[in-house]
C-alpha positions in Angstrom: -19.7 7.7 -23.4 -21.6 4.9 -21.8 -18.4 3.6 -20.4 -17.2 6.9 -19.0 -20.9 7.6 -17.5 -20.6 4.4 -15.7 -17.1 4.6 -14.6 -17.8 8.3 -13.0 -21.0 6.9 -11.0 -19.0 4.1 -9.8 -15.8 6.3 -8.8 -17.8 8.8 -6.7 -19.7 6.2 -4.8 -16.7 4.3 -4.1 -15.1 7.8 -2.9 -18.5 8.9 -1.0 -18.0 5.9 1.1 -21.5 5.2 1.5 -21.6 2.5 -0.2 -19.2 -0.8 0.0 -16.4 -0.2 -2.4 -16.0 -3.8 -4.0 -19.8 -4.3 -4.4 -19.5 -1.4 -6.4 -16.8 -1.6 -8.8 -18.2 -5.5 -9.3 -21.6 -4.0 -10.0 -20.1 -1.1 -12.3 -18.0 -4.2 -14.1 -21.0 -6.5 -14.7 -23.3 -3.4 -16.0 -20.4 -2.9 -18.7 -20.9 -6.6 -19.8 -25.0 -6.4 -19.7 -24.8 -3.2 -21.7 -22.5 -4.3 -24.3 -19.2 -2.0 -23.8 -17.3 -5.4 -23.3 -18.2 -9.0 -24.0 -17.1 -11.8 -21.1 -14.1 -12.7 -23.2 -13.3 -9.0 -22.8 -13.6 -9.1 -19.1 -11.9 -12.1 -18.6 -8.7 -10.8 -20.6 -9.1 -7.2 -19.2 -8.9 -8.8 -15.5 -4.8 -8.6 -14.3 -5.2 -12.3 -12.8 -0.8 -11.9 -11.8 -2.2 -9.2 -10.0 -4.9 -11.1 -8.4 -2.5 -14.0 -7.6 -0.2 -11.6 -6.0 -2.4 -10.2 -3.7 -4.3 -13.7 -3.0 -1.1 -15.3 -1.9 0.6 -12.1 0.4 -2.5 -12.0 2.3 -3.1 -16.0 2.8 1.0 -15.4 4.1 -0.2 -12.7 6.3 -3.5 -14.1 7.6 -1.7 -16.9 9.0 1.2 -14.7 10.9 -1.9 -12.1 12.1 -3.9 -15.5 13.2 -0.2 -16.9 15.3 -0.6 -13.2 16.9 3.1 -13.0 15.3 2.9 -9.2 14.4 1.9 -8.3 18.2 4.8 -10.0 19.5 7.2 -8.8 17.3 5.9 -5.2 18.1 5.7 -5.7 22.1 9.0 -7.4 21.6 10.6 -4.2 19.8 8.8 -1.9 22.8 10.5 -3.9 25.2 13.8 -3.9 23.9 13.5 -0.4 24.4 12.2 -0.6 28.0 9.3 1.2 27.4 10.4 4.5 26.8 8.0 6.7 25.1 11.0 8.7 22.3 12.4 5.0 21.3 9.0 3.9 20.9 7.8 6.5 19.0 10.8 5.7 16.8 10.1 1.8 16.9 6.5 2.4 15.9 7.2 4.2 13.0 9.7 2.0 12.0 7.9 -1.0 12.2 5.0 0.6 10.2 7.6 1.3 7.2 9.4 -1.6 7.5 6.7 -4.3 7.6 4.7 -2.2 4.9 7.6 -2.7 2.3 6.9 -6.5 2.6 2.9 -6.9 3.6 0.1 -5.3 2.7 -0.3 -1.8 4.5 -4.2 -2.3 5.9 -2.8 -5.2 7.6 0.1 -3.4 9.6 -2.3 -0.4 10.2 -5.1 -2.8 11.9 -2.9 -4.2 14.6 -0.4 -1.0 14.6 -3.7 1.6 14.9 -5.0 -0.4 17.6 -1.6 -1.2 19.5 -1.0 2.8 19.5 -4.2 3.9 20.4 -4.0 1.0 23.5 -0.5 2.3 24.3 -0.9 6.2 24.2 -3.8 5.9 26.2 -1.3 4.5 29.2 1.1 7.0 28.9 -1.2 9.4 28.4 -0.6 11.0 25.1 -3.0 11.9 22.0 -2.9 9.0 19.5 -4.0 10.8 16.8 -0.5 12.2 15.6 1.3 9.2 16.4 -1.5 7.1 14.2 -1.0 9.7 11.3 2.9 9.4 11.7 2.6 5.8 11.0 0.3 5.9 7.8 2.6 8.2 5.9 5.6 6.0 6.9 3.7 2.7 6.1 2.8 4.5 2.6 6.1 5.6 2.0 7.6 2.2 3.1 5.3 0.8 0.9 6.7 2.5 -2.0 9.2 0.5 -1.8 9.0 -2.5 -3.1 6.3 -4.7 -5.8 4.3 -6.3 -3.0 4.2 -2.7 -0.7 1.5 -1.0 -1.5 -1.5 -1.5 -4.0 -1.0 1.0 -6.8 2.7 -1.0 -7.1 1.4 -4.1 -7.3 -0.8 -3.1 -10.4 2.1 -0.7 -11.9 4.1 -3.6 -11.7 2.4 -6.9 -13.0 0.4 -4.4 -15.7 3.3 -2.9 -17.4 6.2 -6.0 -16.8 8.3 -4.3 -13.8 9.9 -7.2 -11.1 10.4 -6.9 -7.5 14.1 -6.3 -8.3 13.0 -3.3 -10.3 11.2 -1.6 -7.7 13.9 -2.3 -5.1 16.5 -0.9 -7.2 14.6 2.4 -8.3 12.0 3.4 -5.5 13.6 1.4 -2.2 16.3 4.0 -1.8 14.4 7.0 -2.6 11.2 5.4 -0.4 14.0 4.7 2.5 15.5 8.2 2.6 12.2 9.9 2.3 11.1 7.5 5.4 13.9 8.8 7.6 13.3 12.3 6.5 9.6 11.6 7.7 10.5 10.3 11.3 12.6 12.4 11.6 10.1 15.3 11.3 7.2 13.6 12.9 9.8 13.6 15.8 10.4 17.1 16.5 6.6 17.9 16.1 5.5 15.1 18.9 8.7 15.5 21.5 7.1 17.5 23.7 4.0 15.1 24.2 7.0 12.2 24.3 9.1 14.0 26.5 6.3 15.0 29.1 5.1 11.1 28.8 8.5 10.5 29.7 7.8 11.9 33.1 4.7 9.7 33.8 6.1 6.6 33.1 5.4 4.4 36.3 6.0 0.7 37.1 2.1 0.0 37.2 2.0 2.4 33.8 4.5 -0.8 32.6 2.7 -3.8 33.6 -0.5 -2.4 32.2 1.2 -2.3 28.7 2.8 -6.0 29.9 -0.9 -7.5 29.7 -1.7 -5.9 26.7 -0.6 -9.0 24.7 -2.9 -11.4 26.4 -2.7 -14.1 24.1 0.8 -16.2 23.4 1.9 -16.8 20.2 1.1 -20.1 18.1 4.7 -21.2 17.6 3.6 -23.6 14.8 1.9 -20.8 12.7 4.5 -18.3 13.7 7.0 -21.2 11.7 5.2 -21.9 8.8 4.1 -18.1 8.6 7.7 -17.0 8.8 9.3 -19.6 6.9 6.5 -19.8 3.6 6.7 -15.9 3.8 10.5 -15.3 3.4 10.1 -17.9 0.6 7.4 -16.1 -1.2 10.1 -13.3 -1.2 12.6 -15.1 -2.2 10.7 -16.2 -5.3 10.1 -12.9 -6.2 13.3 -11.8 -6.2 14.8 -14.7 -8.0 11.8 -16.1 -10.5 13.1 -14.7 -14.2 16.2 -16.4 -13.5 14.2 -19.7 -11.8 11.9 -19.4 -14.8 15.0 -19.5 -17.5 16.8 -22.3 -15.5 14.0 -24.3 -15.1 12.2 -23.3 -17.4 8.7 -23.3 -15.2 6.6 -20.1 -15.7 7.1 -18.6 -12.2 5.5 -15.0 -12.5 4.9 -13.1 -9.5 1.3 -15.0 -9.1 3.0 -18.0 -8.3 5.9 -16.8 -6.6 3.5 -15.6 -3.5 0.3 -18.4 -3.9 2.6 -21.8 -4.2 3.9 -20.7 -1.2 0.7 -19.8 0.6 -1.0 -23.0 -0.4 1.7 -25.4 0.8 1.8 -23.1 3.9 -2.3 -24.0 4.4 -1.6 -27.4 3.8 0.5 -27.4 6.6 -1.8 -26.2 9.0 -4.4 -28.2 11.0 -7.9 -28.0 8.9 -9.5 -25.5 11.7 -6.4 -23.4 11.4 -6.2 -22.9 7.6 -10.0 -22.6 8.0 -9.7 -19.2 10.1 -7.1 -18.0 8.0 -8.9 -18.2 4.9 -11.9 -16.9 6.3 -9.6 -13.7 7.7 -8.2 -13.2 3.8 -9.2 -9.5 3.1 -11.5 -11.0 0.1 -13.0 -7.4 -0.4 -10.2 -6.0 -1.7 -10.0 -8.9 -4.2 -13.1 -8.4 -5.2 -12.7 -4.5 -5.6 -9.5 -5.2 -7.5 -11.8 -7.7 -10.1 -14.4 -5.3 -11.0 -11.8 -2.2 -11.3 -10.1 -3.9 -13.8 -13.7 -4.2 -15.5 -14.3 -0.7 -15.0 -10.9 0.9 -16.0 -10.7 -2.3 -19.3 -14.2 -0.7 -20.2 -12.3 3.1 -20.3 -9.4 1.5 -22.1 -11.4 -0.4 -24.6 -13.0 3.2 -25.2 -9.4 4.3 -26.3 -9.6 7.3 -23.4 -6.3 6.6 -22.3 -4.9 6.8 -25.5 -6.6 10.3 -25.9 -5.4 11.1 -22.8 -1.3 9.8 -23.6 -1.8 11.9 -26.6 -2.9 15.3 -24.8 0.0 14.6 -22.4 2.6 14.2 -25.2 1.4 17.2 -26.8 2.0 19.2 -23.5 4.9 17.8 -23.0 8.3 20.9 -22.7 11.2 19.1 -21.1 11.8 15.7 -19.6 12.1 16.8 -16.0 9.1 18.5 -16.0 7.0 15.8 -17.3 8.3 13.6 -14.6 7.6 16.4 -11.9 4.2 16.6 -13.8 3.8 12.5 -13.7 5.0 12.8 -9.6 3.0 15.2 -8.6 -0.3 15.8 -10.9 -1.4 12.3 -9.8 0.2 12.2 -6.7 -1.8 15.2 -5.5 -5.1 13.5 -7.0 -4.5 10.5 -4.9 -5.5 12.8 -1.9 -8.8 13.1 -2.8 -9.3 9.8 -5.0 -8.2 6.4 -3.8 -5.1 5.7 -5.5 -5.6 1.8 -6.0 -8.1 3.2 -9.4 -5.5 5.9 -9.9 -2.7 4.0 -10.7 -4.3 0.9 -12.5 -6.0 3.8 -15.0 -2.3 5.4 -15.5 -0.9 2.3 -16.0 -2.8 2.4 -19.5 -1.7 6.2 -20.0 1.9 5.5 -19.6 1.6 2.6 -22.1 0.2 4.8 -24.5 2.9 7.3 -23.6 5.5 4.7 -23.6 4.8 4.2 -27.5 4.9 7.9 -28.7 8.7 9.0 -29.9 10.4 11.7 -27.5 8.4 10.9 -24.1 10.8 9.6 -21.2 11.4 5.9 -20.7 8.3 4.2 -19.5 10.5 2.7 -16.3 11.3 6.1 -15.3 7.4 7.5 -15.7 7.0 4.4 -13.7 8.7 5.1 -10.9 7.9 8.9 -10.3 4.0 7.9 -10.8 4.4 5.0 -8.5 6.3 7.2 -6.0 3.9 9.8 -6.4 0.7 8.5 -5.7 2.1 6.2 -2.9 3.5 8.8 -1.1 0.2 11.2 -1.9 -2.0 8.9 -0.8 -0.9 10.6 2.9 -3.0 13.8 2.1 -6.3 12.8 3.4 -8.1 9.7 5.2 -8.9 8.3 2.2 -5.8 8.9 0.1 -5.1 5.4 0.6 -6.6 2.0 2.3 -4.4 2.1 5.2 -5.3 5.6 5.6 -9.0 4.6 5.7 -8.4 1.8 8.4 -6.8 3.8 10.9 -9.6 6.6 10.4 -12.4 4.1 11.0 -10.5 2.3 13.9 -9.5 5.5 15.6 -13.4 7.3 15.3 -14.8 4.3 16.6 -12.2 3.5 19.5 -11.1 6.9 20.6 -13.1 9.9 19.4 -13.9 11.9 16.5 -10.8 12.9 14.7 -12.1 14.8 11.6 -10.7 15.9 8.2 -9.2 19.3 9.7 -7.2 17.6 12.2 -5.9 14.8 9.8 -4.8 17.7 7.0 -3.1 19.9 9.7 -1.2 17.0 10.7 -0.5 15.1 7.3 0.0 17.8 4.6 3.3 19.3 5.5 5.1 16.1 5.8 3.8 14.6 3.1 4.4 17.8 1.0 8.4 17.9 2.0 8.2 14.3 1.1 7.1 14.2 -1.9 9.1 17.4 -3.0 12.1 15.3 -1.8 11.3 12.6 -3.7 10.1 14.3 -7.1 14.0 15.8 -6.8 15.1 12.3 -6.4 13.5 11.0 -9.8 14.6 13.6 -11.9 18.4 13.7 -10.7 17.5 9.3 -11.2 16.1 10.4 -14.9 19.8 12.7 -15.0 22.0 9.8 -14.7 19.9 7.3 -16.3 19.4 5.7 -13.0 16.0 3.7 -13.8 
């Protein structure tokens, strides 16, 4: 009980967002340890440190391509290939936001993406606000992807065993076609606003976008950025067979942070300074004491309870995975679904074990799926959700819960429709 009292105080402050989330689920972690529910031994082995190492080495990688100004150029490189034109940008900007969030963490694309839009819209005259919405839900469903995309993956993944290979075999095509599916809807519902920006497009309208990147990128950075990055992939793609040929235990901890240190080292000392001062070390933090708060649930045996009410509801296969898609997927709306998925992580181990449920890799992939592409519900379905709330409110005006719903539900609805078909026609042909 003491466990659960402690775990529900620290989810609804953490979702009240009156408080700062990691300070809280550290403080929730350390008052299981002074009360007894778990000793430090318990905490340390209850702590995911792949997970951890993951995360710590992507965002030293990204740190030092933000700091070269790398993701600005790339995006005012992509707006002038298509000479400015407000449709193709539209389509570039959404694009960018799924592509680079199968690859990066998704707060980062939204913090330069959020406040490129709201800079760009403003010149051409159009309301940011859908176009900032249009590019969460694709960045969460591009994230869906892949291991590295979005949070809840990451902890799906390194908890339960799954590879980067895994995810881009079972949710990359599904995340893909449900991305189009999204642009292409988001399209018809702003081509009016495009179409009439279309009109007002003037030389000096042109420039002014021109001297929005005022600062040149740092081609040293930009190198080792680009060069440590795509290895840090590579690694993941390729360490079980690395790790049996060499026989080196590369795990997806050290796939991502070898290659982020020997990127630092390559840096001048003020360089890898800044970047490691710009690592988002709040989220590691909130990761830390989650794992203490949801090991302290799991050390109570609720998610065992919990797997065992779930089998014992169970009817057919399909529906259970529609259940698995969509139950927690709709949740993620309202609750942050980092906590979300690292609680059904344990559920689905417990499910995994009990004769007749589905194969744990299928559960997998319509949770992961899911509450990914849920996350889009509400501003703070998700952390790149939360971002481009804040940045918008405090840059352009009050945006407000209505307007974010109206805008985000019915896409995210279809999508997630589409892809709870997808996983059970997957689960038909034993696809997973």
């Amino acid at each position: 009980m003491l466990s659960i009292i402690i775990f529900i105080i620290a989810y609804g402050m953490i979702v009240s967002e009156k408080f700062p989330r990691h300070w809280v689920a550290i403080g929730g972690g350390a008052l299981l340890i002074v009360t007894g529910v778990m000793s430090p031994k318990d905490a340390i082995e209850y702590i995911n440190w792949e997970t951890l190492g993951l995360l710590s080495g992507m965002f030293i990688l990204v740190s030092i391509l933000n700091e070269a100004g790398f993701f600005t150029w790339l995006a005012m490189t992509s707006i002038r290939k298509v000479n400015y034109q407000p449709i193709p940008l539209f389509v570039i900007l959404i694009i960018l936001a799924s592509f680079l969030a199968m690859f990066m963490d998704s707060i980062t694309v939204m913090l330069f993406l959020t406040a490129l839009t709201v800079q760009l819209t403003r010149l051409l005259k159009i309301d940011p606000i859908p176009v900032v919405i249009a590019e969460v839900c694709a960045a969460n469903t591009g994230g869906a992807a892949t291991l590295m995309g979005d949070p809840p993956n990451v902890i799906l993944g390194t908890t339960l065993g799954f590879t980067f290979n895994d995810f881009a075999k079972n949710t990359m095509p599904v995340s893909i076609f449900v991305a189009l599916a999204l642009l292409v809807f988001f399209y018809f519902i702003n081509r009016k606003s495009l179409l009439n920006a279309r009109q007002l497009l003037t030389p000096e309208t042109i420039s002014e976008i021109e001297n929005l990147q005022t600062e040149k990128v740092h081609v040293h950075m930009t190198r080792v950025g680009v060069i440590y990055f795509g290895i840090a992939v590579l690694l993941l793609i390729f360490h079980l067979p690395l790790t049996e040929i060499t026989g080196l235990p590369i795990n997806a901890a050290t796939a991502a942070l070898v290659p982020a240190i020997l990127a630092l080292l390559l840096l001048k000392p003020g360089q890898a300074r800044t970047v490691i001062l710009k690592v988002d070390g709040e989220s590691l933090l909130f990761f830390s004491g989650l794992f203490l708060l949801i090991g302290g649930l799991e050390k109570a045996r609720v998610f065992e309870v919990i797997a065992e009410l779930l089998a014992g509801a169970k009817t057919s296969t399909s529906i259970f995975i529609m259940a698995l898609h969509w139950i927690p997927g709709l949740a993620s709306g309202v609750l942050d679904n980092v906590p979300l998925a690292l609680a059904m992580s344990y559920v689905l181990e417990d499910l995994a074990k009990i004769p007749g449920m589905p194969a744990l890799a299928m559960m997998v992939w319509a949770l992961a799926l899911g509450v990914d592409i849920g996350g889009n519900l509400t501003p703070i379905g998700a952390s790149a959700n939360v971002v481009a709330y804040s940045y918008m409110e405090r840059n352009y005006g009050k945006v407000g819960w209505k307007r974010w719903l109206l805008i985000a539900v019915p896409p995210t609805l279809m999508a997630m429709i589409m892809a709870s078909l997808l996983c059970v026609g997957k689960d038909m042909i034993g696809w997973y």
